[in-house]
N, C-alpha and C positions, 0 to 999 in steps of 0.2 A: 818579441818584446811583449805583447801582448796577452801572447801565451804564461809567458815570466808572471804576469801581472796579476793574471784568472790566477793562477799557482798560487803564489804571495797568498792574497785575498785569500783563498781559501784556507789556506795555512793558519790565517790569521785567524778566520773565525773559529777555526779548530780549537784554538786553545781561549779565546774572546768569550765565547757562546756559554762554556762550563762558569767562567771565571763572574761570568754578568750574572750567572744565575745561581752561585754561593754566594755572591757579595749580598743577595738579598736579605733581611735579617731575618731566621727563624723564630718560628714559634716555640714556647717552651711551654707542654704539660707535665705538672707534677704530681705524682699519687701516691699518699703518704697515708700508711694502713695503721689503726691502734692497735696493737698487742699481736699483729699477725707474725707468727712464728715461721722462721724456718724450713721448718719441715713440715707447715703445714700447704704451701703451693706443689703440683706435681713437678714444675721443671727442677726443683729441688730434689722431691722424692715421690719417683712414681708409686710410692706402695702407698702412698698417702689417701686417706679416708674422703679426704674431701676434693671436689670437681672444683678443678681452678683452671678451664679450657681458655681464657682470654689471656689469663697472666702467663698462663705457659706459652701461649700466642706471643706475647709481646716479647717473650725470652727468645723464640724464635728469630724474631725481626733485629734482633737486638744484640746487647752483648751481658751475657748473665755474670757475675762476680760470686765465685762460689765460698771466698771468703770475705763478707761485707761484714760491718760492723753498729752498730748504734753506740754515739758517744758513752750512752749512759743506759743502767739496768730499768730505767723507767724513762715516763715519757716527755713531761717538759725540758727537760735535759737536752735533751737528742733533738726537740723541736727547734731549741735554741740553737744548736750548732748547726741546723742546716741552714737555716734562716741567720745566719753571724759568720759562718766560716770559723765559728772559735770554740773552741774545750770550755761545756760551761764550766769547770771549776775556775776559771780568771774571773766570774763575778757571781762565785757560789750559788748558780742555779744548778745546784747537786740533787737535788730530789721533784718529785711533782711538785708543783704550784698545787697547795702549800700544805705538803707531809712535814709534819715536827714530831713523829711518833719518839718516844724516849725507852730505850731499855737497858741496860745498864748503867748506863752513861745519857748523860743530854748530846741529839743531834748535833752537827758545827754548826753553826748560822746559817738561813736559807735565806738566800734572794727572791719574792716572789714573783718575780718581771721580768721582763726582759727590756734591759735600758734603753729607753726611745736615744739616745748618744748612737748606737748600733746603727750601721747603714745598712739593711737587710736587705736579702738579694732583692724584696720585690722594691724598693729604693733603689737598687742599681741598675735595675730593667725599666724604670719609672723615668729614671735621667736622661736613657737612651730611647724613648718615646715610645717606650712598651703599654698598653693596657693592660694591668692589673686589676686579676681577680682570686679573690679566697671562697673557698666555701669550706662548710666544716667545723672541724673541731680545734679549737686555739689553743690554751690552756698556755697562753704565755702572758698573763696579766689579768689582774682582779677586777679590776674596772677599766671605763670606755675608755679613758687617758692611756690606756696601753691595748687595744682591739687591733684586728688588723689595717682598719681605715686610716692610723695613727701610725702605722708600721708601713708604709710604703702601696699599701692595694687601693685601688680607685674602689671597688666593688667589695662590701663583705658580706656573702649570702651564710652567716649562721655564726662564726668565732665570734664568741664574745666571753664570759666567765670564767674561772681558772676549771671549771668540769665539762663534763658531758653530757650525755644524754642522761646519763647515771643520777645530774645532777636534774638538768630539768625535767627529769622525768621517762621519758618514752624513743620508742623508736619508730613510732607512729601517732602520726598527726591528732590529737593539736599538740605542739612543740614545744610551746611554753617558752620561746628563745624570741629573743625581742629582735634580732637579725636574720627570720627565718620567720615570713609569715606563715601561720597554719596554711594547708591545704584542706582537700577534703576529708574528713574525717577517716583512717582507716590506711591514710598517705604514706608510704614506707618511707623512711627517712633516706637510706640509700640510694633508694632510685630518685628523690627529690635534689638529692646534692647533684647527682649525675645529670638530670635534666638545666638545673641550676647552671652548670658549667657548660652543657651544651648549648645552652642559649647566647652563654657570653660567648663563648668558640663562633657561632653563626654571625652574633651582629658584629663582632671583629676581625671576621675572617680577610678582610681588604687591608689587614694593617698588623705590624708586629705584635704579639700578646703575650701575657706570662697566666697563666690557668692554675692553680694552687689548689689543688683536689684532695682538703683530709677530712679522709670518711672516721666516723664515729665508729664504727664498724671496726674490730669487731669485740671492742672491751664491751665488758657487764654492763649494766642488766644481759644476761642472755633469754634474747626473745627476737622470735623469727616468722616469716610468713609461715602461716600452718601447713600449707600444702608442703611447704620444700623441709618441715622437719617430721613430718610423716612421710616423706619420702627416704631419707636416711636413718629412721624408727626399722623401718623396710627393709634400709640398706643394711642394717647393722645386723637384724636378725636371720638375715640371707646371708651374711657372712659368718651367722656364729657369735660373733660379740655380744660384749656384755650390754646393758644400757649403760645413759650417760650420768647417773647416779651411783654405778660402779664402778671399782679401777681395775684394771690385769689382774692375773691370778700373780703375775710376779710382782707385788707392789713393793714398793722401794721405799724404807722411814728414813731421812738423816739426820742424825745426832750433832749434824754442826751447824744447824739452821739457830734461829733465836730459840725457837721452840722445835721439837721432834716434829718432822712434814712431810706426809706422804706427797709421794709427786706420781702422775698420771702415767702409765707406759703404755697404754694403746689410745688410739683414735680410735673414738666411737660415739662422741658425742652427738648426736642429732639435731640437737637449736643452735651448738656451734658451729656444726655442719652445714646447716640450712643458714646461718649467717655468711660463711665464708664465700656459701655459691651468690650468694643475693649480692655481695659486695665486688664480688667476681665479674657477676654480669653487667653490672653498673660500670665494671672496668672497661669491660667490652662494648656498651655502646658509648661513650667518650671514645674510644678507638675506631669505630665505624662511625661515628659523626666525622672526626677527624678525616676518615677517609673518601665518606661520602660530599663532602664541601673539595675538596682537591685538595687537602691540606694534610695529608700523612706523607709527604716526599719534602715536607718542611716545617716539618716540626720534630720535636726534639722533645720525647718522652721518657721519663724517669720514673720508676716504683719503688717504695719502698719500705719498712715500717718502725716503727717508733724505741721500738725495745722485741723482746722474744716473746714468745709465747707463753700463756698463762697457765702453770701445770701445779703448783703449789697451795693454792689459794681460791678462795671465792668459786667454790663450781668446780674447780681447775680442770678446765673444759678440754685440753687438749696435751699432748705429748711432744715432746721433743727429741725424744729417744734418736740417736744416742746421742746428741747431747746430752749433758748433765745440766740442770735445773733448768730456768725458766723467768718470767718476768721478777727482777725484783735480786736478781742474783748475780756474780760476776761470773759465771762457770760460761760454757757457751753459751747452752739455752735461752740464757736472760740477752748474751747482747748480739748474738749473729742472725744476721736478719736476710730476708729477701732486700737483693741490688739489684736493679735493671735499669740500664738506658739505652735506649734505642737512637741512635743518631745517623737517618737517613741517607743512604749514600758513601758514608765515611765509614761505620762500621760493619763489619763481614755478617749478616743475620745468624744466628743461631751460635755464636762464638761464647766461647768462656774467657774467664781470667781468673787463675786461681791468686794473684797477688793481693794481699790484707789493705782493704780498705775501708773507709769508716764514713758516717755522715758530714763530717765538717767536709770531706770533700767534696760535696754537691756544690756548694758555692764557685768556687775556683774553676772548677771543669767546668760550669754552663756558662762560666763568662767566655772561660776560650771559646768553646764550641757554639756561641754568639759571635764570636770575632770582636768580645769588648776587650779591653786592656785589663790588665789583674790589677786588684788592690790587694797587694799584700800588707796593708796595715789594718786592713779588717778580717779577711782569713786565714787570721797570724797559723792556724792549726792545720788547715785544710791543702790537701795536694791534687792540682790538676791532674785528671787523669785522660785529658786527649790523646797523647801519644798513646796508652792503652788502648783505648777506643779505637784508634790509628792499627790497631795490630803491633804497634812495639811490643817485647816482651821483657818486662824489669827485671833485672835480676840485685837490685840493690835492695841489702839492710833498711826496715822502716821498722822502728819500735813506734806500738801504739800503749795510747795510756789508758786507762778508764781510775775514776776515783768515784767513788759511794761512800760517806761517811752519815752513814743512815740505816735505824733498822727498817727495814722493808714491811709492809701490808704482808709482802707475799713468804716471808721466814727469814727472809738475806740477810748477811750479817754486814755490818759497816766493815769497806774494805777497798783496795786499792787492788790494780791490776795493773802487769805490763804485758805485751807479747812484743817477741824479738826472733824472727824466724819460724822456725819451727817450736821454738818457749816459748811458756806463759806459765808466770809465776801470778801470784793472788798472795795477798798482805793482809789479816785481821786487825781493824784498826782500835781493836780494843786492847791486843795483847803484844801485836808485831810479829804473831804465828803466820808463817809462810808457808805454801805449796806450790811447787814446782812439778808441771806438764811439757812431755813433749805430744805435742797435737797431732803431728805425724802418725805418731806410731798409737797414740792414744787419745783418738776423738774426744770419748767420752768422760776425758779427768778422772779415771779412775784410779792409774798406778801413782802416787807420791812420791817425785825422785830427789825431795828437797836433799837428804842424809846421802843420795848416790850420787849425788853431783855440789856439792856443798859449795863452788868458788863459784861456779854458773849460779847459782842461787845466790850468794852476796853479791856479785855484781851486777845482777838484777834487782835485788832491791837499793843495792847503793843507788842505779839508776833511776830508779821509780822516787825514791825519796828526792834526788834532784829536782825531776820532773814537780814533785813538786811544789819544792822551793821555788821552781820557774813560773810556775801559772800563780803563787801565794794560796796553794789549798788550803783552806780549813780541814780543822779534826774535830775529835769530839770532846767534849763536855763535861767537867764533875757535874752532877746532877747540882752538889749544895759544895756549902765551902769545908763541911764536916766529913763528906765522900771521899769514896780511891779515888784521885786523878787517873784520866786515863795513859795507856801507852803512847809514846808521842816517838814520831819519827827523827 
């Protein structure tokens, strides 16, 4: 009987001992990169120019998502949906806080906020007795009435204006940001955010936390520590490459942008190079703090970036090849982004999932893998992706939407998109001209199969036009009441 007993008991803690030590609540780091593309991390693509040894780390540990998405071809778009769980076109935040650029046609109306109405994840982690922190870059509200201290975060080390660094100036200290006291003269901004979050990681290590990491990094100004872009000056001419004032010998012009735009086909830029390592590194030690306090076996890390990579415009500092275009566009370029989350324990390290996922799902996934309940009245858009995480493998239909009714900084033309499988059709929302992709067989949207496939192309845009009768999109604009109206869905 006794023996029976020792047995039992030990039985029991077998399955007890696991159970007491996931009931505890995780921690959850977020790292939400400006304009980093694609194919500018190596766990993406090793041929890539630029040294990204933490992020491909964290791909390692993790589970990589080789088709991830950004709700939107730019960035407060895409900020909104991670932070809402919802498609911003339901409350017209379709463009940057606050692009109203007009080219043919007048923009549809632009929200430039994001409605404090919104329970934002750092409010849903706030309820559950999380410590909340921001550092970074906001650009979801023009003034203090919409910052992130109003948005859910106990802590705001830097969000505050609808810009950036672009706007206050520098990416070395003094900051000129009134939530981000200067340091010492000469301060790099990257490694100050990373410090910033380190600190609150440390004094809240005894208690559940949400850490909200968006680097400025690595939109314009490009400007970088001098050592790490004469290091890549180096690299580039040891390789043969052109400088980052040149583009490939194969440059690419397209005639369907607003304006004719060359776009970038090799990596070789230097300041953007020596940007990407600097923000990289900063990734990395937020990962070795994490680790070094005891606190990497329970936390729960996430990357990822805001739109694609900037190849058209301003610099157009980097490639996306072969994708087709870049920040600012609906082709891939502009909206496939680096996905990683690492979820200790539960996920196999170094794992893929090629199923199509987007930003609105960051919401819904870290509340399961919290073990809070969903709110599905707030991330009406957003699909849990634990069972992924878990090793399921989906094999079910998910059509994604994107909607831009805006002409773009970077050439993009106002336009709608859907993907449904292996398609992805794209909509001109000036004309109602269509193209049809299959991504499978053609990464880089080159072949046109609207005319080979003509009933798959109408029932993709019949669905897209629902889609957005469902969220109430806006379109665009006669300029005057004397103008062409434009095409309307």
């Amino acid at each position: 009987m006794q023996n029976l007993t020792f047995a039992l008991l030990c039985l029991i803690s077998v399955f007890t001992i696991p159970t007491l030590i996931t009931a505890d609540p995780p921690n959850v780091v977020f790292i939400l990169v400006d304009d980093l593309g694609y194919m500018d991390i190596g766990a993406n693509n090793p041929e890539t120019f630029y040294e990204t040894p933490h992020i491909d780390r964290l791909a390692r540990e993790g589970m990589r998502f080789t088709q991830g998405y950004a709700a939107n071809p730019v960035c407060s778009p895409t900020r909104y949906s991670i932070m809402t769980g919802k498609h911003p076109s339901r409350v017209d935040a379709t463009n940057f806080f606050t692009g109203t650029r007009s080219g043919r046609f007048k923009p549809a109306p632009l929200q430039n906020r994001m409605p404090l109405s919104e329970t934002t994840l750092a409010e849903a982690y706030k309820k559950k007795g999380y410590a909340t922190f921001f550092a970074g870059k906001w650009h979801l509200g023009p003034t203090a009435e919409y910052w992130p201290e109003k948005q859910g975060f106990d802590i705001n080390k830097g969000g505050w204006r609808a810009g950036g660094p672009f706007k206050a100036g520098k990416y070395f200290s003094p900051y000129a940001n009134p939530r981000l006291k200067d340091g010492p003269v000469g301060e790099h901004l990257p490694e100050r955010l990373a410090n910033e979050t380190i600190a609150f990681i440390a004094q809240n290590r005894n208690k559940p936390f949400l850490a909200y990491l968006s680097f400025y990094s690595v939109h314009t100004p490009l400007l970088a520590p001098e050592g790490l872009i004469k290091k890549y000056r180096e690299k580039a001419t040891r390789l043969g490459f052109l400088t980052e004032e040149a583009f490939a010998d194969e440059e690419q012009v397209w005639a369907d942008a607003v304006k004719p735009r060359k776009v970038r086909s090799l990596q070789s830029h230097a300041v953007y190079a020596a940007m990407v390592e600097s923000m990289d590194t900063n990734v990395g030690r937020v990962l070795n703090a994490l680790r070094d306090l005891g606190l990497g076996k329970k936390t729960i890390v996430c990357f990822t970036s805001d739109n694609g990579g900037l190849s058209t415009s301003e610099g157009s500092p980097t490639s996306n090849l072969p994708l087709r275009g870049g920040k600012g566009w609906l082709y891939e370029g502009g909206i496939r982004i680096p996905f990683i989350i690492k979820w200790p324990g539960m996920t196999r390290p170094g794992s893929t999932s090629a199923f199509p996922v987007v930003s609105m799902d960051f919401y819904p996934t870290l509340l399961e893998l919290s073990g809070h309940d969903p709110m599905p009245d707030q991330h009406l858009d957003g699909m849990s992706l634990a069972s992924i995480l878990r090793g399921a493998t989906h094999t079910q239909h998910r059509a994604l939407f994107w909607h831009y009714p805006h002409y773009s900084n970077q050439g993009g033309f106002p336009g709608g998109a859907i993907r449904n499988g292996d398609w992805k059709l794209i909509e001109r929302l000036e004309n109602g001209q269509a193209q049809l992709f299959n991504l499978r067989n053609d990464l880089g949207e080159q072949e046109d199969l609207i005319e080979k496939y003509p009933l798959r192309s109408r029932q993709m845009q019949s669905a897209l036009h629902a889609w957005y009768r469902k969220v109430d999109a806006k379109h665009l604009q006669p300029k005057d009441s004397a103008g062409p109206a434009p095409w309307r869905p």
